[in-house]
N, C-alpha and C positions, 0 to 999 in steps of 0.2 A: 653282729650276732643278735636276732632277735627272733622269735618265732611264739609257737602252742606249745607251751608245757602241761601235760597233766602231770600232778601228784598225789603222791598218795601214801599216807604217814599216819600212825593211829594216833601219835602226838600232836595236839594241838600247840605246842609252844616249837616243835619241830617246821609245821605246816609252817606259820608265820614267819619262822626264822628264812627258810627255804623261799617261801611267798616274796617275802622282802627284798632280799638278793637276787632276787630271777627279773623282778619288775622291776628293780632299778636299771636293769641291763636291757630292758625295754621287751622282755617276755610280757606275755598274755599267760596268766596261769591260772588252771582249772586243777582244784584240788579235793580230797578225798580223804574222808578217814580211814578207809579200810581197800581191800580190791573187788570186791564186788562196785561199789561205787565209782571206784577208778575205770572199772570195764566200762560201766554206764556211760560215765562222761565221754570217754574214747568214742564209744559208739555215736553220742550225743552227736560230736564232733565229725562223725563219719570217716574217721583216720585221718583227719586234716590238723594230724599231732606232730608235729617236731621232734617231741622227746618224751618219753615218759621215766621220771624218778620216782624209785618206790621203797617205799623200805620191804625187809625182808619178814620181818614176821609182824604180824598184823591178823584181828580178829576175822570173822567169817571167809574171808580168802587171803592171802599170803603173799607175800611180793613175786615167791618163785610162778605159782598157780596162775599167779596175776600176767606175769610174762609169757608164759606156754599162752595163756588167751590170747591175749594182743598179739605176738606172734603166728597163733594161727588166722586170725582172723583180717589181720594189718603187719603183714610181715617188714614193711620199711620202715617203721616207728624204731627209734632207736631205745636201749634203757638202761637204765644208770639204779645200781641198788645201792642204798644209803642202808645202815645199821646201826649200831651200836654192841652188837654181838660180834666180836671178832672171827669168832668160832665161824658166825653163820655165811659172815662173806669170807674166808676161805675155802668150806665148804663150799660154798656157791660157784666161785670160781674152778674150782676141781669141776664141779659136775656140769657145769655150759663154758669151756674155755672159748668158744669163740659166738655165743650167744648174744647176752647182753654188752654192750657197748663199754661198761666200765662200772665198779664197785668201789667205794670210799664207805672209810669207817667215820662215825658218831663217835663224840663230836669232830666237827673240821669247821674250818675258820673259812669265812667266803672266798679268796680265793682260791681253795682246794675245790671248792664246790665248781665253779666257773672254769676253769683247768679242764676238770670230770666232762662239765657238759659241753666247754671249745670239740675237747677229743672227739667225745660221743656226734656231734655234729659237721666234722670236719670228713668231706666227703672220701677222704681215704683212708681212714679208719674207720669206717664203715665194716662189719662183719658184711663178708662176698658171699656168704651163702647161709642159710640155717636148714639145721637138721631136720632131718623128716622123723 
C-alpha cells in the first residue's frame, strides 16, 4: 500500500498526526490547511492522487465543497472525510451515500485511519459510479 495522498485539515497538530502515519506506510503526502489549497495541490499534481482525506469543516472551502471539486474535475481520486464533528459525518454520509470512499470520526488511533484508507483504496470498494 503506498501511493499520493493529499490532505487537507485546518489543524496543524491533525496535519502531522495524519502526515506521520500515512509516511510511515510509505505515502508521499501533500497537505493543506484548508480546500482551496487542497484543490491547488490536486491540480499541482494533475490528478496523479491516490487518495484525498479531508476534514469536513474548514475555513475558505470545506471538505464537502472540496469533494464536489475534485470529483468533477478528477473523478477516480478516492476520499476519505475525517471530523471531529459527529453530527457533520453523519450528515455527510446521508447526503453522498455512495460518494466519498469512507468517513472516520476525530479522534481515531492509526490503525482506524489505515483500515479507512486499505478500503478507500482497495479496487472493489471503489464507488462504480458518481452522480451527475
Amino acid at each position: 500500500m503506498a501511493g499520493t495522498v493529499v490532505l487537507a485539515d485546518d489543524e496543524p497538530a491533525v496535519r502531522q498526526y495524519v502526515r506521520t502515519i500515512l509516511r510511515n506506510e510509505g505515502f508521499e503526502v501533500w497537505d493543506a490547511s484548508d480546500g482551496m489549497e487542497a484543490l491547488e495541490r490536486v491540480r499541482q499534481l494533475d490528478g496523479s492522487v491516490g487518495l484525498l482525506v479531508t476534514d469536513i469543516r474548514m475555513p475558505r472551502m470545506d471538505g464537502p465543497a472540496l469533494a464536489e471539486a475534485v470529483m468533477r474535475e478528477y473523478p477516480g481520486i478516492p476520499i476519505l472525510f475525517i471530523s471531529g464533528f459527529w453530527l457533520d459525518v453523519d450528515q455527510e454520509q446521508r447526503r453522498f451515500p455512495d460518494r466519498p470512499c469512507g468517513y472516520i470520526r476525530k479522534p481515531f488511533v492509526p490503525k482506524a485511519l489505515l483500515e479507512a484508507v486499505r478500503k478507500c483504496l482497495a479496487p472493489s470498494e471503489k464507488p462504480t459510479g458518481i452522480p451527475a
